[in-house]
Backbone as ProteinMPNN parsed JSONL, in Angstrom:
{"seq_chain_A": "XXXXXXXXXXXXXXXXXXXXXXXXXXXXXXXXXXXXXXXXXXXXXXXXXXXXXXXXXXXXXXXXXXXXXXXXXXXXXXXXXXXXXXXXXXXXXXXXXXXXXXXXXXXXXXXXXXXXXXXXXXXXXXXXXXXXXXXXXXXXXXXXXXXXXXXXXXXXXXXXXXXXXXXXXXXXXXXXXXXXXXXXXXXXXXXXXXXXXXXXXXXXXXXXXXXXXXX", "coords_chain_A": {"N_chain_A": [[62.041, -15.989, -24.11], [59.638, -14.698, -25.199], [57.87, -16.515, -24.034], [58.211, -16.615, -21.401], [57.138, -13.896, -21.427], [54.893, -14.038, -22.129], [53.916, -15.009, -19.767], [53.846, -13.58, -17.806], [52.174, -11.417, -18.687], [49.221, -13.215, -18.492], [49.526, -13.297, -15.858], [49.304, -10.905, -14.961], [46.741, -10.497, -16.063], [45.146, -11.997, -15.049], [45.526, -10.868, -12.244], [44.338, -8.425, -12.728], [41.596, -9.131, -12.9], [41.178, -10.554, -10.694], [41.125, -8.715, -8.474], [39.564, -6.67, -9.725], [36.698, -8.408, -8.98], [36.824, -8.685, -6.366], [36.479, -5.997, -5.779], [34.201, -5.796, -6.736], [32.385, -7.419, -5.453], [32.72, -6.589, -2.983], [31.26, -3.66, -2.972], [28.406, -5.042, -4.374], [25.516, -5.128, -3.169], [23.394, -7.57, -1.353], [21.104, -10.505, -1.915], [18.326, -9.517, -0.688], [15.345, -10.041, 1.561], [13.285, -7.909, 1.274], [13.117, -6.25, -1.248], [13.606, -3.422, -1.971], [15.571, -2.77, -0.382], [18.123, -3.316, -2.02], [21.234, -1.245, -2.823], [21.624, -0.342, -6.189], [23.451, 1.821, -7.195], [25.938, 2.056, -7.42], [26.958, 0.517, -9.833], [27.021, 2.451, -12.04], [29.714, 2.873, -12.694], [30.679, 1.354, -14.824], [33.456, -0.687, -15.388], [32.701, -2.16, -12.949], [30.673, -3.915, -13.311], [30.332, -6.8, -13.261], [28.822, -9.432, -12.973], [26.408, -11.275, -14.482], [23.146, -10.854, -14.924], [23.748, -7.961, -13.682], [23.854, -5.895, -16.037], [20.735, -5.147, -15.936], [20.164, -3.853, -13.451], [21.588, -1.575, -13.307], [20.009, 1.155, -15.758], [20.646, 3.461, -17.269], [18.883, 6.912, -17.152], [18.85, 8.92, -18.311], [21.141, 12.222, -18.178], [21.186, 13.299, -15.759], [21.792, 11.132, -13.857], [19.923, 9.734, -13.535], [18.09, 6.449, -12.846], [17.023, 2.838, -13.501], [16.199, 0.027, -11.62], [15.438, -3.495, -12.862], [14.383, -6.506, -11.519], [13.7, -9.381, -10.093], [11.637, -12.312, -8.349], [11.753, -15.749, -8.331], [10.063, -18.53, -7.052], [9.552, -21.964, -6.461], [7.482, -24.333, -5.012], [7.347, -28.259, -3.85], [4.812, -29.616, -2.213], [3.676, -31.984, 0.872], [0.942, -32.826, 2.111], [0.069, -34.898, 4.951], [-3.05, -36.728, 6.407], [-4.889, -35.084, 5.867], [-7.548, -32.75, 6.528], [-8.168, -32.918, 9.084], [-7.951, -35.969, 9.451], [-9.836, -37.179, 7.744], [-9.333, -37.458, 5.354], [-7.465, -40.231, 3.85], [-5.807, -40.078, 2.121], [-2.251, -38.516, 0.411], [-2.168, -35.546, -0.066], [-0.649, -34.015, -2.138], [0.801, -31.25, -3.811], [1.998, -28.334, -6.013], [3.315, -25.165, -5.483], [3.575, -21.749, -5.939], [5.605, -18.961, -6.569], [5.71, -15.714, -8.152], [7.145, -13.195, -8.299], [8.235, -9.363, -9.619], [9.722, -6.394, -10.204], [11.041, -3.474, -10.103], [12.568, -0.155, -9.534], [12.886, 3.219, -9.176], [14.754, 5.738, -10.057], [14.818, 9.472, -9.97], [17.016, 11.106, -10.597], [18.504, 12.819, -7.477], [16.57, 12.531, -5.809], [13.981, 12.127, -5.98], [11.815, 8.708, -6.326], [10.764, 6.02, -7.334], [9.157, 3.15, -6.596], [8.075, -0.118, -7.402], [6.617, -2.966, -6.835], [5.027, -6.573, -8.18], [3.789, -8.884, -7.361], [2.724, -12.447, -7.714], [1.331, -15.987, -7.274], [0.554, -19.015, -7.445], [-1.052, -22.033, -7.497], [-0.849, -26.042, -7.898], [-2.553, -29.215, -8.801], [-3.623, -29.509, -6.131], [-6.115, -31.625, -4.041], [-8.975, -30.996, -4.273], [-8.741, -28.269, -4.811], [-7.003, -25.107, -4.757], [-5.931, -23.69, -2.041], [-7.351, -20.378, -0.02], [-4.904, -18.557, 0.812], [-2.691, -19.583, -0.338], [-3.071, -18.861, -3.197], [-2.879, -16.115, -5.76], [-3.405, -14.615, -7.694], [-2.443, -11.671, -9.077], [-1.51, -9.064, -7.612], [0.144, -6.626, -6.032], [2.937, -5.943, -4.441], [4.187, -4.316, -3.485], [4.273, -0.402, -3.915], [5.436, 2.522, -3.824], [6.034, 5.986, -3.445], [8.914, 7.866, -2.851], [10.73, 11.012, -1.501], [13.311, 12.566, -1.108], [16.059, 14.439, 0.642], [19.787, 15.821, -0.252], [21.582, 15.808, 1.469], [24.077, 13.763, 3.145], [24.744, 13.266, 5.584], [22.606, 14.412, 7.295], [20.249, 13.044, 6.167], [17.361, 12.858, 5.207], [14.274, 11.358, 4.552], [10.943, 10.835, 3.108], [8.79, 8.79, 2.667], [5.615, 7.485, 1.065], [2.902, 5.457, 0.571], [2.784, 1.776, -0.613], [4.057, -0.851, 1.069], [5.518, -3.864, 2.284], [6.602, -4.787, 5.625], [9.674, -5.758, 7.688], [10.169, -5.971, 10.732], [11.57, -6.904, 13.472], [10.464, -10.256, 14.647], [9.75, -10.499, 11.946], [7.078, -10.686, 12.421], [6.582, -8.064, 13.67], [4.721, -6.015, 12.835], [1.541, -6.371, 12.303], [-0.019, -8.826, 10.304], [-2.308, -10.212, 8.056], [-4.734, -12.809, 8.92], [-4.507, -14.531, 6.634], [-2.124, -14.957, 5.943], [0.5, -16.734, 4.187], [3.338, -18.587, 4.202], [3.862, -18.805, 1.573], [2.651, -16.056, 0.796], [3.573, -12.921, 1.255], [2.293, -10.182, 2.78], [1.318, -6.937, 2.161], [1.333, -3.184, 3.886], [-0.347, -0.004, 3.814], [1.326, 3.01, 3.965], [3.079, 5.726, 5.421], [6.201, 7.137, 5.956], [9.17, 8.55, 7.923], [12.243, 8.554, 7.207], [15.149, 9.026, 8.638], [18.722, 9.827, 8.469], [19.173, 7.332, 6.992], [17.735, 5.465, 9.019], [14.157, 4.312, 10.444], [12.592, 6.805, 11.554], [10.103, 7.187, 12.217], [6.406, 6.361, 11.548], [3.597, 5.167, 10.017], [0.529, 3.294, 9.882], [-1.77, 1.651, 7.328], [-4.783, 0.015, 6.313], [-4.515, -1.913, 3.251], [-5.832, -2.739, 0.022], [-6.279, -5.921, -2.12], [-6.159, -6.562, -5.56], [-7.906, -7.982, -5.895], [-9.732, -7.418, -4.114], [-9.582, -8.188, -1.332], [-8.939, -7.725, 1.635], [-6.245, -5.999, 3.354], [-3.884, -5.787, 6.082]], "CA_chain_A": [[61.608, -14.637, -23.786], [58.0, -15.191, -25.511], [56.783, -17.443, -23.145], [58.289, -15.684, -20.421], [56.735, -12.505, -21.481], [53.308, -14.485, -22.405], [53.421, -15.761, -18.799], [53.602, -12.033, -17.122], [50.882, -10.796, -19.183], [48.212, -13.728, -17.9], [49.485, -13.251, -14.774], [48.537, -9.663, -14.747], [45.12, -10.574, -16.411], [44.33, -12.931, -13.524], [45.477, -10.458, -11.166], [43.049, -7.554, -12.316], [40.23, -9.83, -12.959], [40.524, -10.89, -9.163], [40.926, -7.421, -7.928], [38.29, -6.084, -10.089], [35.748, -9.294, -9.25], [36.653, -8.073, -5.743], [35.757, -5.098, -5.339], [32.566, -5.704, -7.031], [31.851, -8.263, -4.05], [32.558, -5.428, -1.212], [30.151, -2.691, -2.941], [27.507, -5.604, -4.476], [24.577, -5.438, -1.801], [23.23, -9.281, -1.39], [19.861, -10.478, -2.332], [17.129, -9.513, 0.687], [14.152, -10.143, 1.538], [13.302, -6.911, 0.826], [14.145, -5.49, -2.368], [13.61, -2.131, -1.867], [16.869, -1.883, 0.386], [19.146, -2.926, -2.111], [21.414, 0.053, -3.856], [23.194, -0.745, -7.366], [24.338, 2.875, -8.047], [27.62, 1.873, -8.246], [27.354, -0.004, -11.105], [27.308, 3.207, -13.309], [30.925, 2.483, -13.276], [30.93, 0.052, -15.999], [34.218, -1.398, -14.711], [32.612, -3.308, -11.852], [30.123, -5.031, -13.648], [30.594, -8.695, -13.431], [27.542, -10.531, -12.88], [25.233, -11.669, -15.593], [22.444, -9.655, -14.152], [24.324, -6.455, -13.626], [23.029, -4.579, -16.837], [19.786, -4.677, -15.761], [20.454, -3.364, -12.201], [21.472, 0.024, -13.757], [19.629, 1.416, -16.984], [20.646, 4.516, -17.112], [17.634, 7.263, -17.669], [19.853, 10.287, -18.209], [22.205, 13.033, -18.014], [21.224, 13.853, -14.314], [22.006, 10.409, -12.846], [18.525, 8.956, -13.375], [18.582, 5.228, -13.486], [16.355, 2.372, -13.303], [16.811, -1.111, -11.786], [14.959, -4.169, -12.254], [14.685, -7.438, -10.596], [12.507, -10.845, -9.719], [12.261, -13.673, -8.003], [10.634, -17.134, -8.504], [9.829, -19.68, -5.985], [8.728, -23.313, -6.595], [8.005, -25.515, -3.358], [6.241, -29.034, -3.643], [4.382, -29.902, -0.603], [2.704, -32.991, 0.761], [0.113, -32.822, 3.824], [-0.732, -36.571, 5.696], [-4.103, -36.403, 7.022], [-5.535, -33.664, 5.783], [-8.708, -32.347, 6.976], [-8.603, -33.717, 10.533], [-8.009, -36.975, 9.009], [-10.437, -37.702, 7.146], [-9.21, -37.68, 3.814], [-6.639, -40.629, 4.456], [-4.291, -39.913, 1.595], [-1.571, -37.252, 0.873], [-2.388, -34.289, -0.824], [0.327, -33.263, -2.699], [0.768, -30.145, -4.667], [2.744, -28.034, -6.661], [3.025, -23.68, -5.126], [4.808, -21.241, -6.848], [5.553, -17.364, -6.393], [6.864, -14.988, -8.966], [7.53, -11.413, -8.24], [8.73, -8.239, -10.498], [10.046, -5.276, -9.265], [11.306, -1.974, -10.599], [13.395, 1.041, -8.869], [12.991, 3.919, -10.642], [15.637, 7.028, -9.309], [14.979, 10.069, -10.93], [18.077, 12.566, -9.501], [18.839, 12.552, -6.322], [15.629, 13.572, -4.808], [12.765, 11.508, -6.432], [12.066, 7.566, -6.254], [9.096, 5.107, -7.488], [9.348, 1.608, -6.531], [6.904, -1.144, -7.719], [6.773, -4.639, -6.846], [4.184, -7.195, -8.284], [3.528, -10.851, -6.587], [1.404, -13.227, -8.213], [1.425, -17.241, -6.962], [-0.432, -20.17, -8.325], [-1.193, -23.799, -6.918], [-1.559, -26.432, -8.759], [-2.574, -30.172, -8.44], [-4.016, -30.045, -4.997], [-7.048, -32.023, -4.446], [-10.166, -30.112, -3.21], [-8.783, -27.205, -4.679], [-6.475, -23.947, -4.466], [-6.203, -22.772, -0.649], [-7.301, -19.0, -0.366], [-4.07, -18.394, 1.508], [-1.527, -19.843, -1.338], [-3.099, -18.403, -4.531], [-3.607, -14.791, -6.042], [-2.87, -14.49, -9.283], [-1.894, -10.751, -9.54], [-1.515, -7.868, -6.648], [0.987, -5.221, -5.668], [3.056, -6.393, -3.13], [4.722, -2.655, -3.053], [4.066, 0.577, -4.444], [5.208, 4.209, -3.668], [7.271, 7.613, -4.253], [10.378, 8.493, -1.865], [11.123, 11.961, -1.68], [14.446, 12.868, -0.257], [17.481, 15.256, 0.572], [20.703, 15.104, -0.668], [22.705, 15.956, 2.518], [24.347, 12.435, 3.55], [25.139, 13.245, 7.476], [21.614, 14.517, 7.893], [19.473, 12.56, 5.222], [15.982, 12.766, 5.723], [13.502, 10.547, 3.147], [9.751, 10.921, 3.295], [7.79, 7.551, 1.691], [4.373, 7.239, 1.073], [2.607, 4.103, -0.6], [2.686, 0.751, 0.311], [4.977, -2.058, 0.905], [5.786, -4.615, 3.135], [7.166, -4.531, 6.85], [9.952, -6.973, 8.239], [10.989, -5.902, 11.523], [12.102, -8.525, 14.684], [11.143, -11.562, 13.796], [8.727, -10.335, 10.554], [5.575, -10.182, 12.774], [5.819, -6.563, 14.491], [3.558, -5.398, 12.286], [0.641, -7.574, 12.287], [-0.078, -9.026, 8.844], [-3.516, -10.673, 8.074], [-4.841, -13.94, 8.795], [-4.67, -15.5, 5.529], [-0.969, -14.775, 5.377], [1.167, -17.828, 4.389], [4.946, -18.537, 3.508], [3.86, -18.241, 0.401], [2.375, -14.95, 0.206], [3.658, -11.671, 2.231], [1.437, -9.254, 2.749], [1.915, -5.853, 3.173], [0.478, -2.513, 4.283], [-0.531, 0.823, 3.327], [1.99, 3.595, 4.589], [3.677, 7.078, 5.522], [7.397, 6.351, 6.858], [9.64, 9.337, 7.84], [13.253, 8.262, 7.805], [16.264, 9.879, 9.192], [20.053, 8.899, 8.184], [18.974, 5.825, 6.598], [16.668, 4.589, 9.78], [12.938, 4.643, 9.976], [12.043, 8.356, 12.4], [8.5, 7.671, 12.651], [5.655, 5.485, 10.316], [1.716, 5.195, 10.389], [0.004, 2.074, 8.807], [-3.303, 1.876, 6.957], [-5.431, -1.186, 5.461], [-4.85, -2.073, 1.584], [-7.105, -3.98, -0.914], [-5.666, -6.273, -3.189], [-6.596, -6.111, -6.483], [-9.292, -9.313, -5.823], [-10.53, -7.061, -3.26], [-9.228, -8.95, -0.138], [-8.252, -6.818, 2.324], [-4.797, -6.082, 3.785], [-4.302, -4.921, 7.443]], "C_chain_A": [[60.105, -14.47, -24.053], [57.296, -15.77, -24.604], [57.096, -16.659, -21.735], [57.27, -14.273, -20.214], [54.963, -13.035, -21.611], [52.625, -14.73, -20.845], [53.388, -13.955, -17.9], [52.378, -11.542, -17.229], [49.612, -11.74, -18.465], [48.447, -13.592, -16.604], [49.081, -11.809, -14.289], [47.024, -9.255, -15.072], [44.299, -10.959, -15.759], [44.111, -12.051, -12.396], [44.349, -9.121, -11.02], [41.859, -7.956, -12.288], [40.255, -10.127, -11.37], [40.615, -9.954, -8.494], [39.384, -6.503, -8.17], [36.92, -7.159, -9.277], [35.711, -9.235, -7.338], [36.154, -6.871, -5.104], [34.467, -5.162, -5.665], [31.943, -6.791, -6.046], [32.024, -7.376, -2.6], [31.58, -4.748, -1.934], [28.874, -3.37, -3.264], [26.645, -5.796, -2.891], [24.404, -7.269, -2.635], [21.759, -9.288, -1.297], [19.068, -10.325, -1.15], [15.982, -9.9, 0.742], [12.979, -9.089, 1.12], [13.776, -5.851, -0.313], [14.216, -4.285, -2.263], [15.121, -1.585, -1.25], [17.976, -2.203, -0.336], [19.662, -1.419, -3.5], [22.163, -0.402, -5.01], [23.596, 0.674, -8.008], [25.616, 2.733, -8.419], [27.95, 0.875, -9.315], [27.389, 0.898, -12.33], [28.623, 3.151, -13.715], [31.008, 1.267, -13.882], [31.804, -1.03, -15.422], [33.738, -2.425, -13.626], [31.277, -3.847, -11.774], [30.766, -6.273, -13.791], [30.138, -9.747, -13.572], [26.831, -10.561, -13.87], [23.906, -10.575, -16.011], [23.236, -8.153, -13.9], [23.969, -5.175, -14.719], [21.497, -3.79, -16.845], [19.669, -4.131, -14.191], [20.762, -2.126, -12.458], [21.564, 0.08, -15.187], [19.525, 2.742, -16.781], [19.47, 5.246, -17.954], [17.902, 8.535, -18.147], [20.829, 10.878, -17.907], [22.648, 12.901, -16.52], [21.831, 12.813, -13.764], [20.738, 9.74, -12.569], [18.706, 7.263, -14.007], [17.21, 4.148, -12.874], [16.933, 1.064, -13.105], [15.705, -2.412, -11.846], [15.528, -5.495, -11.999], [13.464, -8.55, -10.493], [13.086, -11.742, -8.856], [11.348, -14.677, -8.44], [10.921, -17.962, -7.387], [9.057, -20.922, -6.125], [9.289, -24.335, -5.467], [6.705, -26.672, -3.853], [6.128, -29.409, -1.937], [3.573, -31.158, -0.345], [2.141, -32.968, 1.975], [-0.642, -34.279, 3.73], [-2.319, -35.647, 6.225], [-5.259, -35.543, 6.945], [-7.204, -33.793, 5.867], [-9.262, -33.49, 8.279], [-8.938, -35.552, 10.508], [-8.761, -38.048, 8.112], [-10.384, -37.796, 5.299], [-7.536, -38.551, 3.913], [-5.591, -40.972, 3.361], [-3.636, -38.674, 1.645], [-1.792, -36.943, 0.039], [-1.152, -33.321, -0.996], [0.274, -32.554, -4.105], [1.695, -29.272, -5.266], [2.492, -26.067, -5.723], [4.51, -23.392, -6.086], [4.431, -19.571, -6.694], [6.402, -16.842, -7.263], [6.68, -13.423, -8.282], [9.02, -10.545, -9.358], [8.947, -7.0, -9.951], [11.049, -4.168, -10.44], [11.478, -0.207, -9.802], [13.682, 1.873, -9.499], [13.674, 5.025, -9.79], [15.564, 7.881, -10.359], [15.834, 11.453, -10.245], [18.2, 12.094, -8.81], [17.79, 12.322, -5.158], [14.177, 12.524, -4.998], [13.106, 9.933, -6.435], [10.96, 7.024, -6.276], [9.758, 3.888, -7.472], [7.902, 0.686, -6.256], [6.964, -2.351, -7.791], [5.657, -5.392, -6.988], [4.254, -8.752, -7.933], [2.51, -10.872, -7.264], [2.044, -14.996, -7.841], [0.272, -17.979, -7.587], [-0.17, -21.375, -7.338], [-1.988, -24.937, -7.621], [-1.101, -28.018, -8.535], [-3.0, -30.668, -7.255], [-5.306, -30.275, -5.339], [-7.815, -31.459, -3.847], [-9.849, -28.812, -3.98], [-7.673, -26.152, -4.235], [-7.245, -23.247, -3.377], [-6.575, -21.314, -0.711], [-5.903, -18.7, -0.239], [-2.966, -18.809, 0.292], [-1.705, -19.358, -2.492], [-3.247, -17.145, -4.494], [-2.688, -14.721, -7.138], [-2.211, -13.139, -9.769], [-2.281, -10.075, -8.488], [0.226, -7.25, -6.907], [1.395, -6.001, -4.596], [4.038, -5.053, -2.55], [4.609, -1.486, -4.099], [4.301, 1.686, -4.095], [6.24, 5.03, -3.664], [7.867, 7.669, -2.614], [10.985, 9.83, -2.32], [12.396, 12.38, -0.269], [15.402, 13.741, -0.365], [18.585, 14.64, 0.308], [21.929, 15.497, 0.016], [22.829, 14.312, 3.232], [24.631, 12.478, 5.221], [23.564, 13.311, 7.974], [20.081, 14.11, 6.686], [18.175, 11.959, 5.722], [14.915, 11.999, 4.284], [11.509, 10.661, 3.884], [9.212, 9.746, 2.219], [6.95, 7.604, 1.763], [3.731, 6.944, -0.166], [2.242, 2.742, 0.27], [3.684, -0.065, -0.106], [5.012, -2.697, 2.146], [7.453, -4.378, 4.591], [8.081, -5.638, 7.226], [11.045, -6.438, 9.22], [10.719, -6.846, 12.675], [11.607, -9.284, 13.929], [9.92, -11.783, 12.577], [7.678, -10.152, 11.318], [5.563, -8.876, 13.75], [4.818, -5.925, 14.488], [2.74, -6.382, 11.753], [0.499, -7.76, 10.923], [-1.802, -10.059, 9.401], [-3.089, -12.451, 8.327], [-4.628, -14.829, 7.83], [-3.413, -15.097, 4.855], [-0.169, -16.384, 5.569], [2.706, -17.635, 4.0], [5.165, -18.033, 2.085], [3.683, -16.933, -0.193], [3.01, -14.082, 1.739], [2.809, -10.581, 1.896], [2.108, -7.566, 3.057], [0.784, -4.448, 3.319], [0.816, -0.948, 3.506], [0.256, 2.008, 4.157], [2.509, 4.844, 4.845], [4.794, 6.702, 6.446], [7.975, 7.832, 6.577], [11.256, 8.834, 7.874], [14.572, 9.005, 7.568], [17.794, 9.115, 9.271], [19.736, 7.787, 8.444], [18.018, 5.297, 7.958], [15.161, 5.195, 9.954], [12.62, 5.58, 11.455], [10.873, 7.634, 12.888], [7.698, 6.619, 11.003], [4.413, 5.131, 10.764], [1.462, 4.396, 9.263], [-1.165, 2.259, 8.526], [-3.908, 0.576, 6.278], [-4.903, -0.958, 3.772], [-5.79, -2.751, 1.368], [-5.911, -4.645, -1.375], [-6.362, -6.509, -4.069], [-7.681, -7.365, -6.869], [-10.045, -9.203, -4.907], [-10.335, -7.683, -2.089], [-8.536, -7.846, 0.275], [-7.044, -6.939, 3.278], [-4.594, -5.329, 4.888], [-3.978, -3.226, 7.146]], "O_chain_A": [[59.378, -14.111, -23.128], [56.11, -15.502, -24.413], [56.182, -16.153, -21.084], [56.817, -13.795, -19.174], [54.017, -12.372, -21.187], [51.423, -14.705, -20.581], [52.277, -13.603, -17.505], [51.607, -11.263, -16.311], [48.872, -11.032, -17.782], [47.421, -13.788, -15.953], [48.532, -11.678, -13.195], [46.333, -8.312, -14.686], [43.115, -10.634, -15.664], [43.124, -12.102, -11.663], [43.733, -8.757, -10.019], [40.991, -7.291, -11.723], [39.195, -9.884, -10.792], [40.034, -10.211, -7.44], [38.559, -5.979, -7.422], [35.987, -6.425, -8.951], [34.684, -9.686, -6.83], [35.516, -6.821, -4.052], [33.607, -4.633, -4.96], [30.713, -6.817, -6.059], [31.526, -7.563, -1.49], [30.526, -5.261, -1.558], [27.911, -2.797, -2.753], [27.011, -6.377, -1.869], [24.845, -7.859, -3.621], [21.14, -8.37, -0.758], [19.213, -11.314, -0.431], [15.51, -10.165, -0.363], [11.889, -9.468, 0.69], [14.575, -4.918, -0.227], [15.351, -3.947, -2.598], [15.68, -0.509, -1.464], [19.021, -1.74, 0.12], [19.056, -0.886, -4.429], [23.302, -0.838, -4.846], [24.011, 0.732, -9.165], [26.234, 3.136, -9.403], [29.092, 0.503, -9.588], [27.677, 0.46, -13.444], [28.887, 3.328, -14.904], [31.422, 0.242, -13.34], [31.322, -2.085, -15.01], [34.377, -3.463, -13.453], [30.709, -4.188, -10.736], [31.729, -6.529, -14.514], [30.609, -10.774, -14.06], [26.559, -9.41, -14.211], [23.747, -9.822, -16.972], [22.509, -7.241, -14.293], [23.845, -3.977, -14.465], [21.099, -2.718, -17.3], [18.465, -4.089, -13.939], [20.138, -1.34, -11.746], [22.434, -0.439, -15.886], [18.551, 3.253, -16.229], [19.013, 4.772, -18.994], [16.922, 9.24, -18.388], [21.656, 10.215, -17.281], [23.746, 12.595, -16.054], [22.659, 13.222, -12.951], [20.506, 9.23, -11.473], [19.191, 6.889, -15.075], [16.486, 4.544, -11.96], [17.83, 0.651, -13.838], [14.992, -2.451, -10.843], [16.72, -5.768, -12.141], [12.336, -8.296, -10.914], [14.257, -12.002, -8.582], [10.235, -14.399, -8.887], [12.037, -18.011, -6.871], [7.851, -20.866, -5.882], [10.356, -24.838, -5.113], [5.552, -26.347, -4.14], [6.887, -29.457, -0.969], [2.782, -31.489, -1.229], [2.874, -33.094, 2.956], [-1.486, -34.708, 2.943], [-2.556, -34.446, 6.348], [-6.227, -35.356, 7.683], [-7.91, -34.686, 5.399], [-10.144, -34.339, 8.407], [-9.739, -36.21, 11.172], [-8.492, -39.218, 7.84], [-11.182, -38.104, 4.413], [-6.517, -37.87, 4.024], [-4.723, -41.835, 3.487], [-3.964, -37.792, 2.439], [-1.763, -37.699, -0.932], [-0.778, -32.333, -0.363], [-0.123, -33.019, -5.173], [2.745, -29.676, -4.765], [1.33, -25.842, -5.387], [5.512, -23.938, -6.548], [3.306, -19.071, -6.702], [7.576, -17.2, -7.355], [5.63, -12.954, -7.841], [10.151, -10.913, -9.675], [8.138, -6.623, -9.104], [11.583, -4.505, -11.497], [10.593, 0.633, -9.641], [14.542, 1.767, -10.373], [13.108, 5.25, -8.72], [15.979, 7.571, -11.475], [15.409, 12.431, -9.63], [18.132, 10.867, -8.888], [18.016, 12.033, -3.983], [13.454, 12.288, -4.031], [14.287, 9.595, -6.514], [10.091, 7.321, -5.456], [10.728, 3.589, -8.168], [7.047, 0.734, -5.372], [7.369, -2.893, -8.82], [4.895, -5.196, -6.04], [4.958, -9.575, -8.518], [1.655, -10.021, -7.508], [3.212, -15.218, -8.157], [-0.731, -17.504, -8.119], [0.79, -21.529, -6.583], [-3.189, -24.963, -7.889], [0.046, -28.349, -8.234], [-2.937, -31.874, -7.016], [-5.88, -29.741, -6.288], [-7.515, -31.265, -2.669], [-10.788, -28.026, -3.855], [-7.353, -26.384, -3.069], [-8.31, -22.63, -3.367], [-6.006, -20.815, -1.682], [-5.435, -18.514, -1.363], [-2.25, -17.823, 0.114], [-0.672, -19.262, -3.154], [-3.691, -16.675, -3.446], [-1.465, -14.779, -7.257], [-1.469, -13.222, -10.747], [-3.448, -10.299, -8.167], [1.099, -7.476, -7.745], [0.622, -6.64, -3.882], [4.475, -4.92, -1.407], [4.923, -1.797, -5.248], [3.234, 2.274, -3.918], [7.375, 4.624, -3.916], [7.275, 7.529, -1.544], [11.66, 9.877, -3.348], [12.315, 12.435, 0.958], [15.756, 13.961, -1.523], [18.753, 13.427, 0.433], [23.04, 15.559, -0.508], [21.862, 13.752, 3.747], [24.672, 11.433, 5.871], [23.162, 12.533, 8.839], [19.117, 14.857, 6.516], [17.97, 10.948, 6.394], [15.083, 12.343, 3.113], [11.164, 10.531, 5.058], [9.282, 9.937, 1.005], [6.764, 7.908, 2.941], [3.739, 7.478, -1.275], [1.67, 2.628, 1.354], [4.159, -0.117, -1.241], [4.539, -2.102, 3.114], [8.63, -4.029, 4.503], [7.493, -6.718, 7.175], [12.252, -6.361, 8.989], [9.674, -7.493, 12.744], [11.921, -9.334, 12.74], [9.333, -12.835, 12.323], [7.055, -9.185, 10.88], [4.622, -8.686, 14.521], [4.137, -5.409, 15.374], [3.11, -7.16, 10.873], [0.903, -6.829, 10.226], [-2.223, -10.409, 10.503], [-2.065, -13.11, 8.15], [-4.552, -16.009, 8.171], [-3.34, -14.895, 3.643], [-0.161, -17.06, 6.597], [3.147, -16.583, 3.538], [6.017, -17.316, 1.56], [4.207, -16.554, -1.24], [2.931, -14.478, 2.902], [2.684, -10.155, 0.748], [2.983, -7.169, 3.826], [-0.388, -4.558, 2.958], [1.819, -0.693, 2.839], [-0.215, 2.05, 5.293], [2.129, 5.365, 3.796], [4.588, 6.1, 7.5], [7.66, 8.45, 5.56], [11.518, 8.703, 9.07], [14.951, 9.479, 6.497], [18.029, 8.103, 9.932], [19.82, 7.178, 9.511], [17.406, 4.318, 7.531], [14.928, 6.369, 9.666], [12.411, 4.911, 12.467], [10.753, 7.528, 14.108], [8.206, 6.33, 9.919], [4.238, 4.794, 11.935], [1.871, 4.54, 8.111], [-1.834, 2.973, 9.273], [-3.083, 0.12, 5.486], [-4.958, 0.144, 3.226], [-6.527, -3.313, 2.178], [-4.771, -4.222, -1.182], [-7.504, -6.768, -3.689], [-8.141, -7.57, -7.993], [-10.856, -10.053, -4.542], [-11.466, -7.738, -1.607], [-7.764, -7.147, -0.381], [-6.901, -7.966, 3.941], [-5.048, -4.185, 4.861], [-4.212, -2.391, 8.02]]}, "name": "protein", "num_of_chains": 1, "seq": "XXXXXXXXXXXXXXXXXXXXXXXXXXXXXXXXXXXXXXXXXXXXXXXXXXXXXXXXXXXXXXXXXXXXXXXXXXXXXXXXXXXXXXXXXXXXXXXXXXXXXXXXXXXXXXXXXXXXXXXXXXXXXXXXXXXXXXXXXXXXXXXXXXXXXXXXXXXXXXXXXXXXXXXXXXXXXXXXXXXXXXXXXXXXXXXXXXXXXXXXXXXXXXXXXXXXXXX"}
C-alpha cells in the first residue's frame, strides 16, 4: 500500500511539473532580436516561474503593478580574413570580436515605460589594429519613454527616443555605412502605434557617445 501510494504521489508531481513547465512555454515570449518586444508580465504569477533567469524578468516596483525587467546578451565570434588588404598582406589575420549588451524595461502602471539598452564591443588580436566598424566601447543602442492607454481593442502607444529598426529584411531603414554584424545601429525617433502595430514614425540622426554619427 506504501509503495503504491508513494507511486501516485510522484506521479502527480511529474504531472504538475509538466503542466506547470507548460504553460510557462505558451505565455514565455522567445529571445528576439529586439528586446524591447518581449513582455514578461506574466511572471508576477510566481507559479510559472521556471527558468533560471525568470526572477530577474519581473522585479516588482510596487503596489500599482510597476515592475522592472532586465536582460543581456554576449556575443563572441573568431574570425579569420585570407588576403587581406587586396592581398598584400599574405597571411591570415585572425581575431577575436565580441558584443555585450544590457538592457532594462522599466513599467511604471499601465501608462508609463523607459527602456534602455547599452552595446559596447571590443576586438582583439587583429593585426593593424581595431576596425572602426567592429569596436566602440560604450553607446546606447536604445533609449526612450512609451506613453500609453490602457484600452486593449483600441491601444494607442506614443514612443519617443531612440532605438533600433528591423523591418523586411533589417535594411528598410537605412543604417550607416560603418554598420557591421557586429554592431547595429540605430536611430533617433517618434513612433505612433496603434493596437500593437507601428501608425506612423519619423527618424532623426543620433551621436554616439564617441561622437560618430548615426543616420
Amino acid at each position: 500500500m506504501r509503495i503504491a501510494r508513494a507511486r501516485v504521489i510522484a506521479l502527480l508531481f511529474l504531472t504538475t511539473a509538466a503542466l506547470a513547465a507548460a504553460a510557462h512555454a505558451q505565455v514565455a515570449p522567445s529571445y528576439g532580436l529586439l528586446r524591447e518586444n518581449e513582455d514578461w508580465s506574466f511572471l508576477k504569477d510566481k507559479s510559472l516561474r521556471r527558468d533560471f533567469w525568470d526572477p530577474l524578468k519581473y522585479i516588482p516596483l510596487g503596489p500599482n503593478g510597476s515592475y522592472v525587467t532586465i536582460g543581456g546578451d554576449i556575443r563572441e565570434v573568431a574570425e579569420s580574413v585570407g588576403n587581406d588588404n587586396w592581398g598584400k598582406q599574405p597571411y591570415k589575420n585572425t581575431f577575436a570580436l565580441q558584443r555585450y549588451m544590457f538592457h532594462s524595461d522599466w513599467h511604471f502602471g499601465e501608462h508609463i515605460r523607459v527602456f534602455v539598452q547599452f552595446k559596447s564591443g571590443l576586438e582583439n588580436a587583429r593585426q593593424g589594429g581595431a576596425r572602426p566598424i567592429d569596436e566602440k566601447k560604450l553607446d546606447f543602442e536604445a533609449a526612450y519613454l512609451e506613453l500609453s492607454t490602457s484600452d486593449s481593442a483600441n491601444w494607442i502607444a506614443l514612443r519617443v527616443g531612440r532605438q533600433e529598426f528591423n523591418y523586411g529584411s533589417g535594411r528598410l531603414v537605412p543604417q550607416t555605412a560603418a554598420q557591421s554584424d557586429l554592431f547595429r545601429d540605430s536611430a533617433g525617433c517618434i513612433i505612433v502605434t496603434w493596437q500593437r502595430r507601428p501608425a506612423g514614425f519619423t527618424l532623426g540622426p543620433t551621436h554616439s557617445v564617441a561622437g560618430r554619427p548615426h543616420p
